[in-house]
N, C-alpha and C positions, 0 to 999 in steps of 0.2 A: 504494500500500500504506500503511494506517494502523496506528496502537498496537493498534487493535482488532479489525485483522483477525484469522478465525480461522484455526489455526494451518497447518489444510493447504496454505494459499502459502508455507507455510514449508518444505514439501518438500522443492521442487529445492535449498533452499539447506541443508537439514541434512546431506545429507554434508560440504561446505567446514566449515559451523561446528563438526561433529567434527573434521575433519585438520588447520584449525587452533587450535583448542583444543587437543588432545593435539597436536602438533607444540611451540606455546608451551609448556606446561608441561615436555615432556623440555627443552626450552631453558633453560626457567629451571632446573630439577634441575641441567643439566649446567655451568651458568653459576653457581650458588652456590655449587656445588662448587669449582670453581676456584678463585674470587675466594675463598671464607672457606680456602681452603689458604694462601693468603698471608698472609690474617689472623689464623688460627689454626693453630696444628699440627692433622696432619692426621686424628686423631681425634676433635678438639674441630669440627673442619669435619663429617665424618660426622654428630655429634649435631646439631649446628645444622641443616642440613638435613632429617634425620630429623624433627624438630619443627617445622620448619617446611611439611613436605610434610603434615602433619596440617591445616593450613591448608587443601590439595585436598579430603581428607576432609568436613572441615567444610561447607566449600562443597556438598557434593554433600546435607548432615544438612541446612540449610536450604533446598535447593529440597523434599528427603521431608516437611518439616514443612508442607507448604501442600498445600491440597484440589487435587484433579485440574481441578473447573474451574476453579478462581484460574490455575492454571498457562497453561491454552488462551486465561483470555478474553484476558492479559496477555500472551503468549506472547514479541512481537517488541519490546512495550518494556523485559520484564524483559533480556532477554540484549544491547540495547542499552546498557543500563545498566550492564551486569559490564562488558559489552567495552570502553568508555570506562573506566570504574575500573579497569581491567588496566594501561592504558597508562599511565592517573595513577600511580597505584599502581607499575610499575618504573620509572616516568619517576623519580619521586622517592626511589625506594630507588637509583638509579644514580647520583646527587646523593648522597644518604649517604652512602652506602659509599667515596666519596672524598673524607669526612667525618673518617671513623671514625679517631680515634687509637688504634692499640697500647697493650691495656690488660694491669696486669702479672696481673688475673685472670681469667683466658681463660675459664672456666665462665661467670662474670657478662657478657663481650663474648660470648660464645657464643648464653646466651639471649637477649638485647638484638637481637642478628643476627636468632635464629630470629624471632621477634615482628617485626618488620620484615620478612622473607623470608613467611612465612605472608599477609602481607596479599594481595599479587596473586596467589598460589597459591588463596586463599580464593576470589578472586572469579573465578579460573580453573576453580577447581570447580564453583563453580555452574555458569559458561557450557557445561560442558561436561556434569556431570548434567540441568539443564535439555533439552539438545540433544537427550541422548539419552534422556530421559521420555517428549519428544512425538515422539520417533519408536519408542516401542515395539515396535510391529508389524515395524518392520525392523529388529530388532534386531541381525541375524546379518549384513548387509552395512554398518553404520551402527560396530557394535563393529572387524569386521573394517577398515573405513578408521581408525579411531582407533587401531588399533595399529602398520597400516601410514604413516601417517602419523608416527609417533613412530617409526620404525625410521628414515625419509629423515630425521627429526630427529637422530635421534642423528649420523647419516653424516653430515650438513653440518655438526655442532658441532666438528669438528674443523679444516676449512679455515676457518670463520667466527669462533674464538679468535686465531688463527693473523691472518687479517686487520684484524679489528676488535678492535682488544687491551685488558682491563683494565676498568673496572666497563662501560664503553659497549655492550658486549654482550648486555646486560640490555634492550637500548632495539631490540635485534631481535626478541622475543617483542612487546614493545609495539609496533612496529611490525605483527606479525600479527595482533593485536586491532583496531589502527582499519583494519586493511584487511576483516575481517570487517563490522565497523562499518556501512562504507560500501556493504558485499555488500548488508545486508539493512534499509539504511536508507530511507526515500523520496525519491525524487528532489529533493524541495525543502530535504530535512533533510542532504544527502551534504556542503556547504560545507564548515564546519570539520572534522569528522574525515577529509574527505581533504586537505585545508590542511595539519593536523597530519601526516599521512602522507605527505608530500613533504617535508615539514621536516625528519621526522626521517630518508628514505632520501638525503637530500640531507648531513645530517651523518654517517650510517653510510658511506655512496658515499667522504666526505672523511677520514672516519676510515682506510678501507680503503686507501686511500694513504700513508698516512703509517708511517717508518717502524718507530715507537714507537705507544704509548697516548698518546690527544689528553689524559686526564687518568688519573691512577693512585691508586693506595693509600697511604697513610701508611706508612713504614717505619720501623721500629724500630733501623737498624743504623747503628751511627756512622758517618766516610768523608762525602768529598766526593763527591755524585751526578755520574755521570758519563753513562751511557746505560741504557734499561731496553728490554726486549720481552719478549712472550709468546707463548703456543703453546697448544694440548691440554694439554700435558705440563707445562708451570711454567713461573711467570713466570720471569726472570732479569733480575738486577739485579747493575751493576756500581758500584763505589766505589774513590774512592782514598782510601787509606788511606800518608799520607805519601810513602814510596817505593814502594810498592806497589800493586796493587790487586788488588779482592776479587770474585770474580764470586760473588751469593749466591741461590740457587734459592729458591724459595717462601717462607716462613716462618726458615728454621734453618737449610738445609746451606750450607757455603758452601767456593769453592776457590779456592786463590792464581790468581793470573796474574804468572807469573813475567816480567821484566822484560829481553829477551836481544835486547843488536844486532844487527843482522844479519852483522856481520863473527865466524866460527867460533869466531876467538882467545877471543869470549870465554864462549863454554861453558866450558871448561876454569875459569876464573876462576869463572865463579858457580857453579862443582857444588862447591867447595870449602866453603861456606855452608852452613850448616841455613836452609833446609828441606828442601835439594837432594840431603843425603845419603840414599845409598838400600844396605843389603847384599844386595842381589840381584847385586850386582857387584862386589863385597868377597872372592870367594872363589877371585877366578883362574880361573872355567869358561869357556866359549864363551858370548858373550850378542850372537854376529853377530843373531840376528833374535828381539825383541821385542812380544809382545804386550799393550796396557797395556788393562783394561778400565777403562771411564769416566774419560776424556781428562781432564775437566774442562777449567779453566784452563790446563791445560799442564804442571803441575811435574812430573809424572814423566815428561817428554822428557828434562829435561835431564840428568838422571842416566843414563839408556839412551844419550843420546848420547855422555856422558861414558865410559859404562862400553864403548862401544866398537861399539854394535850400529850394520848396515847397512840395516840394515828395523825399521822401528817403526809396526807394525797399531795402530792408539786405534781401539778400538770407543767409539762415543760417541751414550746414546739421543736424548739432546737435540739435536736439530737446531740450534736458535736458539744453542747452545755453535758448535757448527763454524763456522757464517755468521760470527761472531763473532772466530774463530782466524783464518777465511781473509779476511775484513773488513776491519770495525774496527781489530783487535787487530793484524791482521799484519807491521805494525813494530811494536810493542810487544811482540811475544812473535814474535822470528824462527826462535825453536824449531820451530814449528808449520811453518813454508815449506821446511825444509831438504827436498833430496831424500830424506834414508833418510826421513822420514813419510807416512806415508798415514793421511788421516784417516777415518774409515770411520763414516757413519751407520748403525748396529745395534746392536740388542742381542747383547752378548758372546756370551751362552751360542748363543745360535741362529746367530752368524755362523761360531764355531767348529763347530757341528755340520755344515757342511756345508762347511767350510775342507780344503784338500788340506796345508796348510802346518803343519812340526812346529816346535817354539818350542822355543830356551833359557829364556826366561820367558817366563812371563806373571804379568804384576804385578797385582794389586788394592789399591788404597789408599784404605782410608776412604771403602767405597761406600757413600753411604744419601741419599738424596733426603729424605725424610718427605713424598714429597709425593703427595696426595690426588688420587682418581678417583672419579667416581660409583659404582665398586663396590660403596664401604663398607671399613668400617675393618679394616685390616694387609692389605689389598689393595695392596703396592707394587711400583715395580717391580725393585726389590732382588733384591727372595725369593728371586730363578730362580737365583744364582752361589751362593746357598751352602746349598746340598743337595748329599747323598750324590752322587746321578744328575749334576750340576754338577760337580763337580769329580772324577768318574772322567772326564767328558768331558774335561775339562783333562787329568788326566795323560796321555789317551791324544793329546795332541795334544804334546806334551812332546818333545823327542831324549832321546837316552838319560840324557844328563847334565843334561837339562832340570829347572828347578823353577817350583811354583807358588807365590806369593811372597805371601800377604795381610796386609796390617796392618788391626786393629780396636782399640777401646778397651779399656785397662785400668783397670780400679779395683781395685789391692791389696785392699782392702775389701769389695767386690764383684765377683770375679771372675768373674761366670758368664759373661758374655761371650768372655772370654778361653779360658774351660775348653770352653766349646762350640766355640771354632775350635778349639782341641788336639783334641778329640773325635772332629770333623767331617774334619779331615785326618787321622787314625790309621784312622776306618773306610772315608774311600775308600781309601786305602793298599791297604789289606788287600781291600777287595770286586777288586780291580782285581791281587791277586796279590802284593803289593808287601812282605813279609814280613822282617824285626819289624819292626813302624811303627818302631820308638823309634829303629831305624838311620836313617830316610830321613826324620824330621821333626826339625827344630829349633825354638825360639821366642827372641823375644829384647826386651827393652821397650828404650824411649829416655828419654830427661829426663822430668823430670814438667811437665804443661801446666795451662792453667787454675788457676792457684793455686798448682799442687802436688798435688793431690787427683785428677789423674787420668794416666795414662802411656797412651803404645800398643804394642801388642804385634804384633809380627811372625811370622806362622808360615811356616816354607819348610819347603815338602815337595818330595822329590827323587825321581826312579826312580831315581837311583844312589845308596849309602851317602855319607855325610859321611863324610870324612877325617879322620883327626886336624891335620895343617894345616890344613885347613876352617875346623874349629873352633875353631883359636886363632884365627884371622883374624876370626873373625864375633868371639869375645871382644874384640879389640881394639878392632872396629869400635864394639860394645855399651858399650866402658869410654869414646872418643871420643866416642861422642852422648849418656851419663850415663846408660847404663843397665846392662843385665846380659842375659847367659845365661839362661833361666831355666829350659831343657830342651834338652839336647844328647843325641847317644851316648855310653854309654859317660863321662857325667861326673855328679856328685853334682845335685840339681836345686837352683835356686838360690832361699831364701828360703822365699817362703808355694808357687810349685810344688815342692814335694816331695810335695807329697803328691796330685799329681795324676799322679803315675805310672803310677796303676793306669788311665790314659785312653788309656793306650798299647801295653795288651794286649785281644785280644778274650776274655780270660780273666774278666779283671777290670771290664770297664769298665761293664756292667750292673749292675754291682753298684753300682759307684761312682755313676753317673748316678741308681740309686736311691735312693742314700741322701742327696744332693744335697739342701740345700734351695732348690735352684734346675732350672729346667728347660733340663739340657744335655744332654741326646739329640741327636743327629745327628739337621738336619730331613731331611725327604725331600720328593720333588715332591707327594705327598699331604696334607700338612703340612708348608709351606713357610718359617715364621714363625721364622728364625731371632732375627728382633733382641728375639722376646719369652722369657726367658729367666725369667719368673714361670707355673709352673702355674693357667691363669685361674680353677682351683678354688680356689686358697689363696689369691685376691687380698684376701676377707674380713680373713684373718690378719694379712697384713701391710699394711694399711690405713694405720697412721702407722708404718711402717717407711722408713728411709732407705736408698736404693738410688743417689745419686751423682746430678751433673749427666746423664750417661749412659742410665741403668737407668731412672730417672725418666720418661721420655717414653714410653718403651713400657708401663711399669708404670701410668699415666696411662692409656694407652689402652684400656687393658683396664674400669680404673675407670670411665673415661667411657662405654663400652659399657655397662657392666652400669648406669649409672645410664639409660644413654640405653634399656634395656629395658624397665628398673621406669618410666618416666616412658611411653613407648611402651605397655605394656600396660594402666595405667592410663587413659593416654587412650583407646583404642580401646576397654575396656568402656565409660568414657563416654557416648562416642558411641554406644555398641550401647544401653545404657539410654535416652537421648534419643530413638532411634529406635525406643522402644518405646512414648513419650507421645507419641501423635498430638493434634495439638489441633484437627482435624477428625474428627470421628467417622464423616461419609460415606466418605470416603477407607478403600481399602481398601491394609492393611498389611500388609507381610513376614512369613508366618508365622513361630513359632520356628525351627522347623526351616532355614528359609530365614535367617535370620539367622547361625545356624553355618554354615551351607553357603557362604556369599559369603566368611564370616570366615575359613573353611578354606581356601578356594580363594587369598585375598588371601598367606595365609603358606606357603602351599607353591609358588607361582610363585617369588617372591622364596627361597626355599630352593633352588630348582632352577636357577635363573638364576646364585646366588654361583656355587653347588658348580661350574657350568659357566667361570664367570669365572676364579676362583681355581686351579682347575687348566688351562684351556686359556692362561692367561694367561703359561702357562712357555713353552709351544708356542713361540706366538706370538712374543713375547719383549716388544713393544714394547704397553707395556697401553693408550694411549688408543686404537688400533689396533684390540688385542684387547677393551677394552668396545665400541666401536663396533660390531665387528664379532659379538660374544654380542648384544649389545641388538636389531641391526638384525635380524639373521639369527632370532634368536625369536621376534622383536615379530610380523617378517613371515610367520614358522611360524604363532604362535596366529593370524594375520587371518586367516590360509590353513582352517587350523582349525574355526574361526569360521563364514567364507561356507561351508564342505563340511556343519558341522552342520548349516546350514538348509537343506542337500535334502532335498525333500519323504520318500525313503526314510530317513533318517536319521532325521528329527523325528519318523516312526512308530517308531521302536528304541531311546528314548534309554537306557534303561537298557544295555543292550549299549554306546552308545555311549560313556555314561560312566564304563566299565571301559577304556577305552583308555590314560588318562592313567599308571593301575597298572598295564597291561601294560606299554607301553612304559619306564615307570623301571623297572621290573624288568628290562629286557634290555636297560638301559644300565649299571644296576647289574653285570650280571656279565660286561660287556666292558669294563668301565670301566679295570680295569688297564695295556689295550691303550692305552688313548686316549694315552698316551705315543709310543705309534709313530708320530704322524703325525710328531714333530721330527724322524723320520731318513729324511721324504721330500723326494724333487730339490731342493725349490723352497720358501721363502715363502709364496709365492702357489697353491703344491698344496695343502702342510699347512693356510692360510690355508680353500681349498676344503674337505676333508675336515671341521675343526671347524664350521665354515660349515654343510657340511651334518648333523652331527649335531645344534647347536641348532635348525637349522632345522627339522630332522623333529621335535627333541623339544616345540619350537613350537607344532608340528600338532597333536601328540595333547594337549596342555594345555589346546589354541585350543577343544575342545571343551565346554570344561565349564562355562563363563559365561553364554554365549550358550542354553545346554540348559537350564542353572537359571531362567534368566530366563522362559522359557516356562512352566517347572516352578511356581515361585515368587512372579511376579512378575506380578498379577494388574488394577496399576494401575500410572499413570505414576508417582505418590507412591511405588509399591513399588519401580520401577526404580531411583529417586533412592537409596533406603535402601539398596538393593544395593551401589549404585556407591558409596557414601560407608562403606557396613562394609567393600565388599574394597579401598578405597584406605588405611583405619586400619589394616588386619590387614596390610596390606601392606609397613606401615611399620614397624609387630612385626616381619613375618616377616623383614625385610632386616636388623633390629639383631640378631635371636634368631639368624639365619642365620649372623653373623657370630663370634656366640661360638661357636655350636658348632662352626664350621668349624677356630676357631683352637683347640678344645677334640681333635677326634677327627678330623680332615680330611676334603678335599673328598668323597672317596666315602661317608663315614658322612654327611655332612651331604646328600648326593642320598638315599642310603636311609630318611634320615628326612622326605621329603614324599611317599613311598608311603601308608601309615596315614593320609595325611593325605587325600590324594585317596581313597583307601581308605573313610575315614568322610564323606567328600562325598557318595561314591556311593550309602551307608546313607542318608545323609539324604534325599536325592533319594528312591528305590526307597519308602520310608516315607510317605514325602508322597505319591508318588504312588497307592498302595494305599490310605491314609487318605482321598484323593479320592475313588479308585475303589468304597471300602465308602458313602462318605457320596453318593456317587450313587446306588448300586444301593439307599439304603435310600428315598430319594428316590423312585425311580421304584415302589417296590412299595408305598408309603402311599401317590403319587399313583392307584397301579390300585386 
């Protein structure tokens, strides 16, 4: 086989060179994801990516800009050429990025990233628009392996983080370029690019050994390095920090590891200390059995232990935290080994849904990860413990005298955070029966932290009323850690809460949230976004407003989304312009119509896929789990899709056919409120099946509508290219647009909005095709 041969020897090999073209790129997506989470917080990771997947796009605008024949005579040297520059190209971004210092203006490292991240995406686009130009004719089994392939993709990015840890990961897509290389190379030409592909499964094989990253990322945090690992879910990095050490997740969270000998005596001794004081056990009730969600480090052992409990459930997501407790750590932190623990890999919310066991507490302390998943941005795994739906489940898992116990950040200055837990525990209260909140919830802040400029606050909600002993007790406890009361029964409120009283009736608290210039509505699983506490309508407004070390990063988030749209929709007309100056004029091009149609198609997939992520993501509980699990189960829907459109009965129907996508979201849309009931089935692994297969059917009927335009549309290899490079631009709108409106009106308003969307595809399509069908028949009655 030579550079010049033509391209039909290229056949047998164009299914591999789609599944692994699209396999590498969901690698790299899922891989820069990760890696810029650590680099950047996890909004600022979002936009980098988003701009950098515009790279795919691109890639696919310059193979549409060259004539049909350039493409065939050149066929096996052009994607030669990408698939060598793939490898270059993340060989050498995996080198950077274990470059890159911590810079203190994350916008400027953001783009800096993306421009770096786009280059092998660029030339992954092309090899993959190319691929599938010369295989137009089979477009419906050639698209259907390209999405199946990126579904086994996504599945493996989860044990293959987990193995090969930290920028090196990056060098497994490159490794799937020079193994394609080699597929379609000739036999005298195979030396080096399989040379290089032994080299590098030879360092991946030794990487995969080891218990750490062979090389990592630059870190920002003071402390002596002590040990690091990664996962799916975040890196973790620990330091010592004098007498102490820090275990600190991705970018920002971070949790003590408290420092306890193994001999008992000396719990008692260190709960004595701040940080170890806790008033979940300040009040004299029964706290025999404990529930602490997200273990962390350990510190709220020792106060459970101190306060007397015999069982103590740590629900804890992060696996690489436990290995570490029962590890590394396990003299350094004896807490963890005593017999009352049991350390428990799960997400809280979902392990108590199907727990038989009723709690004196259950603690929450300063949950928040910020840490990033190829979702997309305020996709975390947070969200699910503090909705309405979350915490009736908690009280109902309660003794009678049981409470649920959370601390979150206070800013005096900025209280919406603060005002949203009060809110949030006043309306479960009450949905759950629990009448007048203001008897069964308490709050209470401690010293002030970070300067002075920010406190935390404490809310315990009870099934039983507070006492009036109770409540001196928790006062004294409040006056020892340097803080206050700040809402009791039956006592004056103390400070700037007074005037958040009216949070504590359902009379008033409508009112009050309305009048709010902050958004503290109680979330619910439909809109989950507790920690964004700015209506992302008013973010214009308050644009140079000051919102606290705190407020700041979600307030951030929102901004960087909306810049990451304006910059997203501008590029994709771009590229839709571009792909409008052919600079062969033989070459036949994407009608208009066919240009919105692909463009439509690209933002209503990615609309369909969040709405599906963001809310089965509660289900589920454990999100790299649950994208895996959305991504793979849809991907392999549309292939499904796909192959079923090109039966010969089908491709006589398309217009029926491509009313499917609008039927089916229509009768997702008004089951959708259901789709909460899978969490109260036997098993994981049931509920796991039932969302399973609803993306997977909703898959199916989406599968149809690419692979139909493309026949419709798409009338040359040059036009396939155009296609695939409009619906991977529109697609990288749709996933940032998706994202605001989700966080704007939730998951179900955001599936209702890619009906109209598939909606006006099917216009477009029905249109073109009757414009055909008149400019034939006027054809055949001049030819008689």
């Amino acid at each position: 086989m030579d550079a010049d041969a033509p391209p039909n020897q290229l056949g047998r090999f164009l299914p591999w060179l789609v599944a692994g073209s699209a396999a590498a790129v969901l690698l790299t997506e899922i891989a820069l994801t990760r890696l810029f989470s650590v680099l950047l917080y996890y909004h600022f990771s979002f936009l980098a990516v988003a701009i950098a997947l515009f790279g795919l796009a691109a890639g696919g605008l310059s193979v549409s800009r060259e004539s049909s024949a350039g493409l065939r005579s050149t066929a096996i040297a052009q994607l030669r050429q990408q698939l060598r520059r793939v490898a270059v190209a993340l060989v050498a971004l995996t080198l950077c990025l274990g470059l890159v210092a911590p810079a203190s203006d994350a916008i400027l490292l953001a783009l800096a990233l993306a421009v770096l991240s786009s280059v092998p995406l660029f030339f992954l686009g092309k090899t993959l628009a190319l691929s599938m130009a010369l295989g137009r004719t089979q477009v419906h089994p050639l698209y259907a392996i390209d999405l199946i392939a990126s579904a086994s993709a996504a599945l493996v990015a989860i044990p293959l983080l987990s193995k090969v840890q930290g920028p090196l990961v990056l060098a497994v897509p490159a490794l799937l370029a020079l193994a394609l290389d080699v597929l379609i190379a000739p036999p005298s030409e195979r030396r080096i690019p399989a040379a290089a592909a032994l080299l590098l499964t030879a360092v991946l094989a030794f990487a995969a050994t080891q218990s750490g990253p062979l090389f990592s990322l630059q870190d920002p945090w003071r402390g002596e390095f002590v040990l690091e690992r990664w996962n799916a879910h975040s890196r973790v990095r620990v330091t010592d920090w004098g007498d102490q050490r820090m275990l600190v997740i991705d970018k920002a969270a971070a949790t003590l590891i408290p420092k306890v000998a193994v001999s008992s005596e000396d719990i008692p001794r260190t709960s004595m200390s701040w940080p170890y004081q806790d008033p979940s056990y300040a009040l004299g009730r029964s706290s025999r059995r404990v529930a602490i969600i997200g273990v962390g480090g350990g510190p709220d052992l020792v106060p459970a232990l101190k306060g007397g409990a015999t069982t103590i459930d740590g629900f804890e997501l992060n696996g690489r935290i436990i290995e570490l407790l029962t590890g590394e750590f396990r003299k350094y932190n004896a807490a963890a080994q005593r017999p009352e623990v049991h350390l428990i890999h799960d997400e809280a919310r979902h392990a108590l849904e199907h727990s038989r066991h009723q709690y004196d507490v259950i603690r929450a302390n300063l949950i928040d990860t910020w840490a990033a998943t190829a979702a997309g941005g305020f996709v975390l795994a947070e969200n699910g413990i503090y909705t309405v739906q979350a915490w009736r489940l908690f009280l109902r898992r309660l003794t009678p005298s049981g409470m649920l116990v959370t601390t979150r950040w206070y800013l005096p200055a900025a209280p919406a955070e603060a005002q949203r837990l009060t809110a949030l525990g006043a309306e479960a209260l009450e949905a759950e029966g629990i009448r007048p909140a203001a008897q069964h919830l308490v709050a209470l802040t401690t010293h002030p932290v970070a300067g002075g400029q920010v406190r935390t606050i404490t809310t315990m909600v009870s099934r039983q009323r507070f006492s009036d002993p109770e409540i001196k007790a928790l006062e004294q406890f409040a006056r020892m850690a340097g803080g206050t009361v700040l809402l009791a029964p039956d006592r004056a409120a103390e400070g700037g809460a007074a005037s958040w009283r009216p949070l504590l009736s359902a009379e008033t608290r409508a009112a009050f949230i309305k009048s709010s210039r902050w958004a503290i509505d109680p979330p619910t699983d439909e809109r989950p976004f507790f920690f964004l506490q700015i209506r992302p309508a008013d973010v214009f407004r308050y644009w140079g407003a000051d919102f606290g070390i705190i407020g700041t990063i979600t307030v951030n988030g929102v901004r960087v989304l909306l810049a990451a749209a304006g910059l997203a929709i501008v590029a994709a007309l771009g590229l839709t312009i571009l792909t409008n100056r052919a600079q062969d004029h033989e070459s036949i091009r994407l009608p208009g119509r066919g240009r919105w149609y692909f463009a439509l198609l690209g933002l209503a997939y990615l609309t369909v896929q969040l709405a599906l992520l963001q809310r089965l993501s509660l289900i589920i509980g454990h999100p790299t789990s649950t994208l895996a699990l959305v991504i793979a189960t849809m991907l392999m829907g549309t292939g499904a899709g796909s192959a079923l459109a090109g039966h010969a009965r089908l491709r006589r129907t398309s217009f029926p056919v491509l009313l499917i996508p609008v039927i089916v979201l229509s009768m997702l849309i008004i089951a959708f409120p259901r789709v909460g009931s899978l969490s109260e089935l036997s098993s994981l692994t049931v509920s796991a099946l039932g969302a399973g297969c609803i993306t997977g059917l909703t898959g199916i009927a989406l599968g149809v509508a690419f692979p139909t335009g493309i026949r419709i549309f798409a009338r040359s290899d040059t036009a396939v290219a155009e296609a695939w490079a409009l619906n991977g631009a529109f697609s990288v709108v749709g996933s940032v647009l998706a994202a605001i409106v989700g966080l704007m009106f939730g998951s179900r308003v955001l599936l209702g909005a890619a009906i109209p969307l598939y909606a006006l595809a099917w216009v477009l399509a029905t249109l073109e095709s009757r414009s055909d069908c008149c400019a034939g028949a006027t054809i055949a009655i001049r030819d008689s």
